[in-house]
ROZADREN-339348 format. One record per residue (C-alpha): residue in one letter; x negated, y negated, z negated; residue number from 1. Coordinates in Angstrom, 1 decimal, decimal comma, always signed. Layout:
% ROZADREN-339348
+------+--------+--------+--------+-----+
| type |      x |      y |      z | seq |
+------+--------+--------+--------+-----+
|    a |      X |      Y |      Z | NUM |
...
+------+--------+--------+--------+-----+
***
This chain:
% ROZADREN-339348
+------+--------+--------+--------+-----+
| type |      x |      y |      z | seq |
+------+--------+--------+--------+-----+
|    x |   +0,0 |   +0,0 |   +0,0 |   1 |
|    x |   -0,8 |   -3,9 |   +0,6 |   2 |
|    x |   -1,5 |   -5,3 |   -2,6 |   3 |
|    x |   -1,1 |   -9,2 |   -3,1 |   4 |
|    x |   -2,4 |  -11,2 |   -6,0 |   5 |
|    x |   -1,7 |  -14,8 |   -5,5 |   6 |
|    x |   -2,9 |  -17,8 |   -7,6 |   7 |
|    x |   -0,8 |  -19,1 |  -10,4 |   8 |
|    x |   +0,6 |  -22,4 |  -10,0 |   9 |
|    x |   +3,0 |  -23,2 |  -12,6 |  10 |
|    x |   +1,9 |  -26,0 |  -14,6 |  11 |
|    x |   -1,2 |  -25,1 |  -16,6 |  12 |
|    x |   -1,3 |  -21,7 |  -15,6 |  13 |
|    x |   -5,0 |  -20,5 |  -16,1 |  14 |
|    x |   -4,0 |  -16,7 |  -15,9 |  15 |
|    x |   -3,9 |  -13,9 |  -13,2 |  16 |
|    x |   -1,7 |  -11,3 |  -12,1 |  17 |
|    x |   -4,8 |   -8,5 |  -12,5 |  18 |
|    x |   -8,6 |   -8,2 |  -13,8 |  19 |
|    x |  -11,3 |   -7,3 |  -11,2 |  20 |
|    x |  -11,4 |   -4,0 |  -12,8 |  21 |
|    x |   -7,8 |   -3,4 |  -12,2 |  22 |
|    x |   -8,6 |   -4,1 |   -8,1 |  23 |
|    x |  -11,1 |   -1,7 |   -8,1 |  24 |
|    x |   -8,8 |   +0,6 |   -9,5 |  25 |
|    x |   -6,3 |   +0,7 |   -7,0 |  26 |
|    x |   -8,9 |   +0,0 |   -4,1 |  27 |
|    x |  -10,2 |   +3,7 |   -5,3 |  28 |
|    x |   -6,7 |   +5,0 |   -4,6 |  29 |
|    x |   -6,6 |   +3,8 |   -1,0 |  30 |
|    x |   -4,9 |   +1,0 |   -1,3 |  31 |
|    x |   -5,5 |   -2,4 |   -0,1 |  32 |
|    x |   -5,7 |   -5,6 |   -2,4 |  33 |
|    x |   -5,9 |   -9,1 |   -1,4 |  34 |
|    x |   -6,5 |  -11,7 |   -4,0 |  35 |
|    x |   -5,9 |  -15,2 |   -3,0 |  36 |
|    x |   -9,1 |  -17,7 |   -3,1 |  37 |
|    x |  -10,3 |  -18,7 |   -6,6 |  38 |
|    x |   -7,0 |  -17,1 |   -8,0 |  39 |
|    x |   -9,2 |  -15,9 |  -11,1 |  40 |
|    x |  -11,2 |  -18,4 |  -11,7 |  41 |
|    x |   -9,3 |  -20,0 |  -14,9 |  42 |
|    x |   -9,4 |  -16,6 |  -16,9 |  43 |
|    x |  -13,1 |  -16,5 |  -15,7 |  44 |
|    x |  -13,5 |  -14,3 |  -12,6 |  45 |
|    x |  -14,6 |  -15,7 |   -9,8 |  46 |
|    x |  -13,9 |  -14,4 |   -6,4 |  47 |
|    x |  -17,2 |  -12,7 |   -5,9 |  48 |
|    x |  -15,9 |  -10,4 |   -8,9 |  49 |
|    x |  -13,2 |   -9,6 |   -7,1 |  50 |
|    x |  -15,1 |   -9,3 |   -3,8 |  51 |
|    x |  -17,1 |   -6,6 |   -5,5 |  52 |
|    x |  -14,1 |   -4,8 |   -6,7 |  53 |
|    x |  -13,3 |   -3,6 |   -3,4 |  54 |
|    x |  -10,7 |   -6,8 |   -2,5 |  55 |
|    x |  -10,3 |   -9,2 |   +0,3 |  56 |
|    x |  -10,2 |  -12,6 |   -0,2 |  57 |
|    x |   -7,5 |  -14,6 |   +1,6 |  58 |
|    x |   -7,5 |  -18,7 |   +1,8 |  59 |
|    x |   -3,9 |  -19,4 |   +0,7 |  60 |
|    x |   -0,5 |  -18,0 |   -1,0 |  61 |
|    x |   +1,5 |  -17,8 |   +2,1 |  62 |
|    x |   -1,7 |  -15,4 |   +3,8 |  63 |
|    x |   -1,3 |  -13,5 |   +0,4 |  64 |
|    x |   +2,5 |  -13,3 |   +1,0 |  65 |
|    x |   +2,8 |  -12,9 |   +4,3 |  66 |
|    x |   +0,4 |  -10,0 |   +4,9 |  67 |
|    x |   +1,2 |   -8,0 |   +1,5 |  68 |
|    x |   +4,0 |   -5,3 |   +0,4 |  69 |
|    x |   +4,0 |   -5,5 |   -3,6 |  70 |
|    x |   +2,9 |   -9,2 |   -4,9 |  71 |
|    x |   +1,5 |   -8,6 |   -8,7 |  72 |
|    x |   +1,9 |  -12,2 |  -10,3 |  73 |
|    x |   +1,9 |  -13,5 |  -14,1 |  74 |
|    x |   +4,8 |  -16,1 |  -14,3 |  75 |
|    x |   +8,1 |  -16,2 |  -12,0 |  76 |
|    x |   +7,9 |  -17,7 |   -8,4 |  77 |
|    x |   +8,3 |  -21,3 |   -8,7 |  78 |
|    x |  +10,3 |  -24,3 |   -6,2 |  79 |
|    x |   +7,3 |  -24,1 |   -3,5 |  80 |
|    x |   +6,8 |  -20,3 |   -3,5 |  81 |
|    x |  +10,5 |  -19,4 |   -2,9 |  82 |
|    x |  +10,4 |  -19,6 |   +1,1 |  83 |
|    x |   +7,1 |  -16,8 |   +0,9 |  84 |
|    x |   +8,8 |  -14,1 |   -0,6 |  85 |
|    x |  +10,6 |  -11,9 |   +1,9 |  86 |
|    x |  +13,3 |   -9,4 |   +2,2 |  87 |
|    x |  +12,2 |   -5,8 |   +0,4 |  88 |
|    x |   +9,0 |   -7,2 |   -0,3 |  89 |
|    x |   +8,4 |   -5,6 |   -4,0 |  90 |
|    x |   +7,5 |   -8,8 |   -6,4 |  91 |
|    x |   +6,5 |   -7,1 |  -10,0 |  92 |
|    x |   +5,9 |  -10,4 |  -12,6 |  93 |
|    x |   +7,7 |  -11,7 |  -16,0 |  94 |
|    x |  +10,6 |  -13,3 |  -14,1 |  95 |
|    x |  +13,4 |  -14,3 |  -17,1 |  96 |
|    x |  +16,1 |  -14,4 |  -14,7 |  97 |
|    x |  +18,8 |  -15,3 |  -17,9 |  98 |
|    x |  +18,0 |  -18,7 |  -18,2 |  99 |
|    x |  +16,9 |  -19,5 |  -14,6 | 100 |
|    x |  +20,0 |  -20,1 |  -12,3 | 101 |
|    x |  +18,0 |  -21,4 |   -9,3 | 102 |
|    x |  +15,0 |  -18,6 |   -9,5 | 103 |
|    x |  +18,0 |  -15,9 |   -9,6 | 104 |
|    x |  +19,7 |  -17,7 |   -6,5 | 105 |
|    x |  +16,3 |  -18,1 |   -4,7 | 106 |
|    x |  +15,2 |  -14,2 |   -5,3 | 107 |
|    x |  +18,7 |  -12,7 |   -4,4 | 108 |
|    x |  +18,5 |  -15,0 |   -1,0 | 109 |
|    x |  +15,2 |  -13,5 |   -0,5 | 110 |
|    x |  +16,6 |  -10,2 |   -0,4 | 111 |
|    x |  +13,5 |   -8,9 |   -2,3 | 112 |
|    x |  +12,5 |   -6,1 |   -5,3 | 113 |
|    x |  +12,0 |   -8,0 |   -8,4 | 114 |
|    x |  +10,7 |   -6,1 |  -10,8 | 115 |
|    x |  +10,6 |   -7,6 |  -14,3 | 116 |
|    x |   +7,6 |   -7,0 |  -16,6 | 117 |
|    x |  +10,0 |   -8,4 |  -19,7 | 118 |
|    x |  +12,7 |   -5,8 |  -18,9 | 119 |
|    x |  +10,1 |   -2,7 |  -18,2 | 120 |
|    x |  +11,7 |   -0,6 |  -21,6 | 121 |
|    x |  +10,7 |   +2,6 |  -22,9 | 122 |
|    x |  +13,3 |   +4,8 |  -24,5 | 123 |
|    x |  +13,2 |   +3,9 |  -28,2 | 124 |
|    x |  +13,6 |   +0,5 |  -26,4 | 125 |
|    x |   +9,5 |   -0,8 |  -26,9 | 126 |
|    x |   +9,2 |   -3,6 |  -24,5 | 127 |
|    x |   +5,2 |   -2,6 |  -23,5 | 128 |
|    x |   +4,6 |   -5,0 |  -20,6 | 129 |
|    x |   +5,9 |   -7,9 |  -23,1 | 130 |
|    x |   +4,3 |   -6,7 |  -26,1 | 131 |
|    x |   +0,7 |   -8,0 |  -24,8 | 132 |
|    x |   +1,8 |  -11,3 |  -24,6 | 133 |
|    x |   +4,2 |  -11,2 |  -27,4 | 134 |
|    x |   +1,2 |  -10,3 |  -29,7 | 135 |
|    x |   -1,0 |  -13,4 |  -27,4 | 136 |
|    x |   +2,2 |  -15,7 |  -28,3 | 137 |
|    x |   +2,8 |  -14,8 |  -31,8 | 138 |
|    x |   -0,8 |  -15,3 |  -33,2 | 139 |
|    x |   -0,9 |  -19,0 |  -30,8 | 140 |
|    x |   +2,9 |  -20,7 |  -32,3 | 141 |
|    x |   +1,4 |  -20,0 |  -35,6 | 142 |
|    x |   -1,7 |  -21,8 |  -34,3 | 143 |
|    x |   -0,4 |  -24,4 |  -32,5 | 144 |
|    x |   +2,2 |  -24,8 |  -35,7 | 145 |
|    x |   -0,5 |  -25,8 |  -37,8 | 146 |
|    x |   -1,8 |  -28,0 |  -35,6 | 147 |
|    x |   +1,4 |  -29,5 |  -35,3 | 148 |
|    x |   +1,5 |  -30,2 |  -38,9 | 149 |
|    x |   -0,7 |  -32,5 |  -38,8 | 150 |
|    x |   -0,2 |  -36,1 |  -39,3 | 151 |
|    x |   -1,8 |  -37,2 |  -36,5 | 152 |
|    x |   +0,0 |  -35,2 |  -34,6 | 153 |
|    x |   +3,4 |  -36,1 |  -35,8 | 154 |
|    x |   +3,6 |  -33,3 |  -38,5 | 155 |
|    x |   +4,1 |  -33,6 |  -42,3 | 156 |
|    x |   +0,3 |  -34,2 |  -43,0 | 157 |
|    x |   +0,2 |  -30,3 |  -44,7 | 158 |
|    x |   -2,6 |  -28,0 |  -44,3 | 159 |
|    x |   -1,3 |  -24,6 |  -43,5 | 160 |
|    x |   -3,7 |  -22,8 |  -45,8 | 161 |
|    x |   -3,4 |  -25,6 |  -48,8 | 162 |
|    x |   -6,9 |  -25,7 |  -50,7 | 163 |
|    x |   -7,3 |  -24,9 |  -54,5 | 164 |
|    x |   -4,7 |  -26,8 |  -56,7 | 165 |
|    x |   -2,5 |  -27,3 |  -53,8 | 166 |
|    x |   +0,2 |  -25,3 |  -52,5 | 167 |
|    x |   -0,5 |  -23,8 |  -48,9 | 168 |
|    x |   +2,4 |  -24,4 |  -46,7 | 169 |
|    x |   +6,3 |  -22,3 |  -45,9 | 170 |
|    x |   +6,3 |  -20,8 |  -42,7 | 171 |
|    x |   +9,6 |  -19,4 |  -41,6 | 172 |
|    x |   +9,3 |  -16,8 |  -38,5 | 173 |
|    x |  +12,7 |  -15,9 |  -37,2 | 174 |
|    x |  +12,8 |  -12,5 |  -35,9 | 175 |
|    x |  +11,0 |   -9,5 |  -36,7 | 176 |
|    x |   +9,7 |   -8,1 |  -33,4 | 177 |
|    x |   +6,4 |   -7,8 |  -31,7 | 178 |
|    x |   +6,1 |  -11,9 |  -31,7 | 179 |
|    x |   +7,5 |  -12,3 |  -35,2 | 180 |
|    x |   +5,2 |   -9,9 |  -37,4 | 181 |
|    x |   +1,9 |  -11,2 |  -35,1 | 182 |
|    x |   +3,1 |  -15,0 |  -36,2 | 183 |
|    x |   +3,6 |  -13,8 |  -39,7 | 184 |
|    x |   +0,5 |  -12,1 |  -40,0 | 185 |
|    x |   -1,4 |  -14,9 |  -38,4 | 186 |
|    x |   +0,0 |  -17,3 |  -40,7 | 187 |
|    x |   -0,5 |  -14,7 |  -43,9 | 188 |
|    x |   -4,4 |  -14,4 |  -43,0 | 189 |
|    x |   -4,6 |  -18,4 |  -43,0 | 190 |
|    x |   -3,0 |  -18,3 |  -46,3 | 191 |
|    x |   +0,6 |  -20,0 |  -45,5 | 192 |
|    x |   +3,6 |  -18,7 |  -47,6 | 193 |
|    x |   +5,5 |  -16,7 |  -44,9 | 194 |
|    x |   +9,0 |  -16,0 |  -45,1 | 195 |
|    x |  +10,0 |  -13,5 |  -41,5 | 196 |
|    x |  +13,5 |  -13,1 |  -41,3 | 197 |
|    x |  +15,4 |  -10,8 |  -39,3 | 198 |
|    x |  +19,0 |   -8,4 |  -39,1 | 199 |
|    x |  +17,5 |   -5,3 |  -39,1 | 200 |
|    x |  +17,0 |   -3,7 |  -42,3 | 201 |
|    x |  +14,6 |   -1,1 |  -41,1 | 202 |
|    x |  +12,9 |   -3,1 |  -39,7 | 203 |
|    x |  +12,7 |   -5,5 |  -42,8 | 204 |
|    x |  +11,4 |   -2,6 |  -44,6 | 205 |
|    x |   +8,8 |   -1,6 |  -41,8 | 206 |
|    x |   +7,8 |   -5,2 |  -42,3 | 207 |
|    x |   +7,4 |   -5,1 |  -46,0 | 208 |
|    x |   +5,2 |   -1,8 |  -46,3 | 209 |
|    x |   +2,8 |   -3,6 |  -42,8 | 210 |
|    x |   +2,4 |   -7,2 |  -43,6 | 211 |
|    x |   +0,1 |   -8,8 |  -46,6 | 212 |
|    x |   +1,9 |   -9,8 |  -49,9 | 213 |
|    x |   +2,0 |  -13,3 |  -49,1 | 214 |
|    x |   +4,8 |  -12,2 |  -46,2 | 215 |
|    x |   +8,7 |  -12,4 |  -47,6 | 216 |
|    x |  +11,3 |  -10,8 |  -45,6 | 217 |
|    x |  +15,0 |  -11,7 |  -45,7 | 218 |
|    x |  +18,0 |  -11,0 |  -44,1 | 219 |
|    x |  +19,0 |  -13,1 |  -41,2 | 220 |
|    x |  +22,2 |  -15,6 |  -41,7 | 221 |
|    x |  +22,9 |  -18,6 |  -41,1 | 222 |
|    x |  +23,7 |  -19,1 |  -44,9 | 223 |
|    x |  +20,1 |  -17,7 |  -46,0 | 224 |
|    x |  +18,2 |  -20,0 |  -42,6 | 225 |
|    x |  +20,1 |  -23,1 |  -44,4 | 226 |
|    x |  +19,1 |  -22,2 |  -47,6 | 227 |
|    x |  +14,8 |  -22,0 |  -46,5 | 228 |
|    x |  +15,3 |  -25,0 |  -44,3 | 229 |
|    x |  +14,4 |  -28,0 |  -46,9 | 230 |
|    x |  +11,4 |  -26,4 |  -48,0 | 231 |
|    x |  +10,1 |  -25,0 |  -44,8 | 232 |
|    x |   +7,2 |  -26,7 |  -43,3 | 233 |
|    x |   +6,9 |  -24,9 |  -39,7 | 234 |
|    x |   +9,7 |  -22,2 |  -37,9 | 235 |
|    x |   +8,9 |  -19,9 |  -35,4 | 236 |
|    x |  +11,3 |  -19,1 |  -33,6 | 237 |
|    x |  +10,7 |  -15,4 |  -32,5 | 238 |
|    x |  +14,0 |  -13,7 |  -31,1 | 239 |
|    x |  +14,2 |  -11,8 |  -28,3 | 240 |
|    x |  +17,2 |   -9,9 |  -26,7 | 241 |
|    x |  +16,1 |   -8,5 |  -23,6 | 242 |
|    x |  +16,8 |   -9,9 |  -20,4 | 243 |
|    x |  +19,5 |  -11,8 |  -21,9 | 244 |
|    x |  +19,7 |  -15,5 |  -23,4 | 245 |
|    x |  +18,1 |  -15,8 |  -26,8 | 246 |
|    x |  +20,8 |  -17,3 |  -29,3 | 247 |
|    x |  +20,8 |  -20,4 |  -31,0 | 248 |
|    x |  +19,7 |  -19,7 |  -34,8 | 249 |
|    x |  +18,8 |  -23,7 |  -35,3 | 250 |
|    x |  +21,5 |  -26,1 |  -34,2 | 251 |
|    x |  +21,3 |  -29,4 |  -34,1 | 252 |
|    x |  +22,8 |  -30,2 |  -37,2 | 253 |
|    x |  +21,2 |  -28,0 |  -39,2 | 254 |
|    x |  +17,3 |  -30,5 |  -38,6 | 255 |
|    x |  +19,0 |  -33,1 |  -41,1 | 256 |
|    x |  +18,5 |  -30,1 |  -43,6 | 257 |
|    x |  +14,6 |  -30,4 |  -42,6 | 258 |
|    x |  +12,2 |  -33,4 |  -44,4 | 259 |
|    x |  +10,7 |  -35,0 |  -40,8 | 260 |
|    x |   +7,6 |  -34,1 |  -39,9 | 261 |
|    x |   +9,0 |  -30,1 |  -39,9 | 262 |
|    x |   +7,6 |  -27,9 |  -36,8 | 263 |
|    x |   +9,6 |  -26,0 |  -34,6 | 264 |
|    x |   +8,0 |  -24,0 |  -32,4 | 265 |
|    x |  +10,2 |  -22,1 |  -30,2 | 266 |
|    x |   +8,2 |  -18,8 |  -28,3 | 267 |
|    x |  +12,0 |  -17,8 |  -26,9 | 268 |
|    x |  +12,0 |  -20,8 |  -24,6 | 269 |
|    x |  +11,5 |  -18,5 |  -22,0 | 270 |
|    x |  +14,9 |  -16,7 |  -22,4 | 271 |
|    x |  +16,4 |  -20,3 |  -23,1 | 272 |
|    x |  +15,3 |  -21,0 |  -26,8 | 273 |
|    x |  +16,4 |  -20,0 |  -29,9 | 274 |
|    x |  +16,9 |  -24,2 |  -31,2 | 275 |
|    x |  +19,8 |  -25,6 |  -29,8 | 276 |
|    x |  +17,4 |  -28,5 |  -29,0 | 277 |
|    x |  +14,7 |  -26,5 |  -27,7 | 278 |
|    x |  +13,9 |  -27,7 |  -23,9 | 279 |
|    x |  +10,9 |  -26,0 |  -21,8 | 280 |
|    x |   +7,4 |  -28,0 |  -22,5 | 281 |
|    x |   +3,9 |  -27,6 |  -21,1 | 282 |
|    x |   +0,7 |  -27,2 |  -21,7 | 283 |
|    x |   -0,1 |  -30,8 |  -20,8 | 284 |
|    x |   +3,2 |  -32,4 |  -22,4 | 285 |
|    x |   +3,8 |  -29,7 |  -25,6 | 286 |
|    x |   +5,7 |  -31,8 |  -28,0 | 287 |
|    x |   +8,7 |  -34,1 |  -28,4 | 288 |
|    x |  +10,6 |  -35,6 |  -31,4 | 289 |
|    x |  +13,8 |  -34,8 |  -32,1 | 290 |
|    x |  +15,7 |  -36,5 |  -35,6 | 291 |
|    x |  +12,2 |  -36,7 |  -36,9 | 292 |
|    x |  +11,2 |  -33,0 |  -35,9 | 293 |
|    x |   +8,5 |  -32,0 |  -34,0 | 294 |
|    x |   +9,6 |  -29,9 |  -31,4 | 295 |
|    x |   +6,9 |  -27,2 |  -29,3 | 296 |
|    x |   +8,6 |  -25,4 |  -26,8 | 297 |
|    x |   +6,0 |  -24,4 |  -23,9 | 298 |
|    x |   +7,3 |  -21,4 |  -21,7 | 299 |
|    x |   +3,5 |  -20,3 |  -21,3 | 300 |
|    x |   +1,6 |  -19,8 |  -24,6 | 301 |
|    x |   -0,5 |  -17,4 |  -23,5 | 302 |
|    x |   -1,3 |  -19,2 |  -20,7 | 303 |
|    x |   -3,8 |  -21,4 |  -23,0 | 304 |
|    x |   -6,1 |  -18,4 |  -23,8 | 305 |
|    x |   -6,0 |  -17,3 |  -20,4 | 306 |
|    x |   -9,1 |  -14,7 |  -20,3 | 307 |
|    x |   -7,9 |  -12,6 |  -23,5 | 308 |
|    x |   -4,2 |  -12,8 |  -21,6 | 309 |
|    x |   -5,7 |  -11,6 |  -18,4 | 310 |
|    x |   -7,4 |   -8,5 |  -19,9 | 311 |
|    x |   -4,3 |   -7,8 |  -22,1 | 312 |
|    x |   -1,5 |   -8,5 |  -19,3 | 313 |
|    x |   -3,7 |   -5,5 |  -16,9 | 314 |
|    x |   -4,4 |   -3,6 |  -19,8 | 315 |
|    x |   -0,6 |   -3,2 |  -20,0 | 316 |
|    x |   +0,8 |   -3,4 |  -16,4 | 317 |
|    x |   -2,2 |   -0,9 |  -14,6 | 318 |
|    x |   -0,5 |   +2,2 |  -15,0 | 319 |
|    x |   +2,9 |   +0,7 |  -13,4 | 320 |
|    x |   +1,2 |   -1,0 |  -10,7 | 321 |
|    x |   -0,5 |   +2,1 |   -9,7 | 322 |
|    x |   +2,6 |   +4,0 |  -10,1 | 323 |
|    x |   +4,7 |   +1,3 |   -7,6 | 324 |
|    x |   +1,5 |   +1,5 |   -4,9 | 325 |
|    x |   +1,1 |   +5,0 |   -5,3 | 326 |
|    x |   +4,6 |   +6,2 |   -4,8 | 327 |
|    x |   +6,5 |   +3,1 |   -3,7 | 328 |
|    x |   +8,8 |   +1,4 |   -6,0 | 329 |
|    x |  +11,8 |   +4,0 |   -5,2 | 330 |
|    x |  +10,5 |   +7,0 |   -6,2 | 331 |
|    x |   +8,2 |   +5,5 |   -9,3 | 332 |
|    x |  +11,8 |   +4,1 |  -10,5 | 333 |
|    x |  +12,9 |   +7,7 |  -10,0 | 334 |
|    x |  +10,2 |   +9,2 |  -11,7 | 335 |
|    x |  +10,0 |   +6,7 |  -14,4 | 336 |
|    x |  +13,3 |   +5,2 |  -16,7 | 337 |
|    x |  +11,2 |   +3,0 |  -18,3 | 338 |
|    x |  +10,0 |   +1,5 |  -14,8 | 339 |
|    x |  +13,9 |   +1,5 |  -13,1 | 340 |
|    x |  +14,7 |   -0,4 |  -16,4 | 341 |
|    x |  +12,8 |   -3,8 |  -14,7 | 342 |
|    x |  +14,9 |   -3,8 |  -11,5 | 343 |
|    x |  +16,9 |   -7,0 |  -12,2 | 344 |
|    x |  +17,3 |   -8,0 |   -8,4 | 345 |
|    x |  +17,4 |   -5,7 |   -5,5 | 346 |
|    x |  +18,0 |   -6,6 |   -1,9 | 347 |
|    x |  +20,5 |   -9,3 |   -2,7 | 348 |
|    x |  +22,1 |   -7,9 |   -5,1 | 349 |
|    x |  +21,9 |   -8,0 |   -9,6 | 350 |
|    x |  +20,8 |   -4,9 |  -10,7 | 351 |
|    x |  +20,4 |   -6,0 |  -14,2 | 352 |
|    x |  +24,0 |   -5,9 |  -16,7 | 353 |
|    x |  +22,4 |   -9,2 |  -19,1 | 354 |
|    x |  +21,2 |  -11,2 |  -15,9 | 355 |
|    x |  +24,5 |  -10,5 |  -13,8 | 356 |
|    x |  +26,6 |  -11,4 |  -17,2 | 357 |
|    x |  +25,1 |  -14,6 |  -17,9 | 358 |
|    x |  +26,0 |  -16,1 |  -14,5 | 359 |
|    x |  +28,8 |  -13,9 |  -14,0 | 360 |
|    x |  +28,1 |  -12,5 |  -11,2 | 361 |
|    x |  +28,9 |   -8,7 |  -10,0 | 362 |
|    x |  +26,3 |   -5,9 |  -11,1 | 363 |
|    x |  +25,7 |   -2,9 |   -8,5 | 364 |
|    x |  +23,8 |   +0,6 |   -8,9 | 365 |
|    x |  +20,6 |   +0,7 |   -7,8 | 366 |
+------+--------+--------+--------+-----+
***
């Protein structure tokens, strides 16, 4: 199979659909890769590493597109890529269809395979091609909360870790998954008080035998969230529900409970925020105010660290690529349930029950 890897050109977007290694991989198989000029270069691999993988090196996107059956990307085609991606041409990237109306209309029009990384599930419902970059994102909004916190940066002036004498900060993480317990932990090892809430009691429990003793858990309500608000310094916001919209746990009238200066940083932007005033941010323009609270909502997170991301992101999405070239994405979706499980658009049609739901639109069979 024609393999295309394209350069990323969302905003800030330093990552790469696949490591050098990962090529040479799937050049050893017989297939052919073509990565697109200096596509690597912001998670440190130049062309020449890519070169000596086994690929081909092609001047632009559309060349990528154009000549290529299965384009391996990081983030979802954006506005200026739409028109390259053509009917049954197998696109496999995090797409997050819920909470994109236009990237949805675009793909179906395409009459293209999208294949989402985010919706790839195995059976006890692990999430593997997410998890990398949930763990990436997790460790970074506790990160870039503390950061946040400062007064200089429009924060309450509170060092996460306190110092002797003085009390370290209250970090609320909302939600208990993959992104949640790498924030809490994060935010444990720097000394924070950490309170990670979620509505699964075995999972509460998991959580209280696996993270330090500084690390709280509590059921999730709206009653116990209002109750943790006016002492909280930084929330995470940390829930997923997969392919679907993430719900609104903060609404807007619940950041007068909050002294100002309180963080927000919301790593479920990409399925349309878990803060009722959460809107998509970048790298370059992170943070706005909102009734006095700082607000971080950038879609990318990981795209900041973009060489640990890289070698993660492959380390995860390898075997399936492989699979898809080897077999063609028909009879790897046959052969693996976890695999079929990331069909969300097929030939024009929603493949995917959460993403037809949301815009109410009809969901066929593969």
């Amino acid at each position: 199979m024609r393999v295309g890897i394209p350069k990323e050109i969302k905003n800030n977007e330093n990552r790469v659909g696949m490591t050098p290694a990962g090529v040479a991989e799937l050049v050893r198989r017989g297939h052919e890769v073509s990565v697109q000029h200096t596509a690597g270069e912001g998670s440190g691999f130049a062309d020449a590493d890519y070169a000596s993988a086994g690929a081909h090196i092609l001047p632009t996107s559309e060349d990528v597109y154009r000549l290529c059956d299965m384009i391996v990307k990081v983030k979802e085609p954006i506005a200026p890529e739409y028109a390259l991606v053509r009917p049954g041409q197998l696109v496999f990237t995090y797409f997050h269809f819920a909470c994109e109306r236009e990237l949805t209309d675009a793909m179906l029009a395409s009459g293209a395979v999208c294949l989402a990384y985010e919706t790839v599930q195995l059976d006890d419902g692990t999430l593997p091609l997410l998890q990398p970059m949930s763990e990436v994102a997790g460790r970074m909004a506790t990160l870039n909360g503390a950061y946040y916190l400062q007064k200089t940066q429009g924060g309450k002036g509170r060092l996460i870790s306190g110092v002797p004498g003085v009390c370290p900060a209250r970090v609320l993480v909302l939600g208990g998954g993959v992104v949640g317990q790498a924030a809490a932990r994060m935010a444990a090892g720097l000394g924070a008080e950490v309170t990670i809430a979620d509505i699964s009691l075995p999972r509460l429990r998991q959580l209280d035998i696996e993270t330090p003793a500084n690390v709280h858990t509590l059921y999730s309500s709206e009653h116990n969230i209002r109750q943790l608000l006016p002492t909280t310094d930084i929330v995470i916001g940390s829930v997923l529900v997969p392919g679907d919209k993430a719900p609104h746990l903060i609404t807007r009238d619940m950041l007068r409970l909050m002294e100002p200066g309180t963080v927000l940083v919301d790593v479920a932007i990409d399925q349309g925020g878990c803060f009722e005033t959460s809107r998509p941010t970048t790298h370059s323009d992170p943070v706005y105010t909102v009734d006095g609270i700082v607000h971080y909502c950038v879609a990318n997170i990981p795209g900041a660290v973009p060489h640990t991301s890289t070698l993660a992101l492959t380390n995860a999405t390898l075997r399936y690529a492989i699979a898809l070239a080897d077999s063609g994405w028909q009879q790897a979706c046959r052969q693996d349930p976890a695999l079929a499980r990331g069909l969300n658009i097929v030939g024009g049609k929603v493949v995917y029950k959460a993403v037809a739901d949301v815009f109410q639109l009809p969901c066929h069979s593969v």
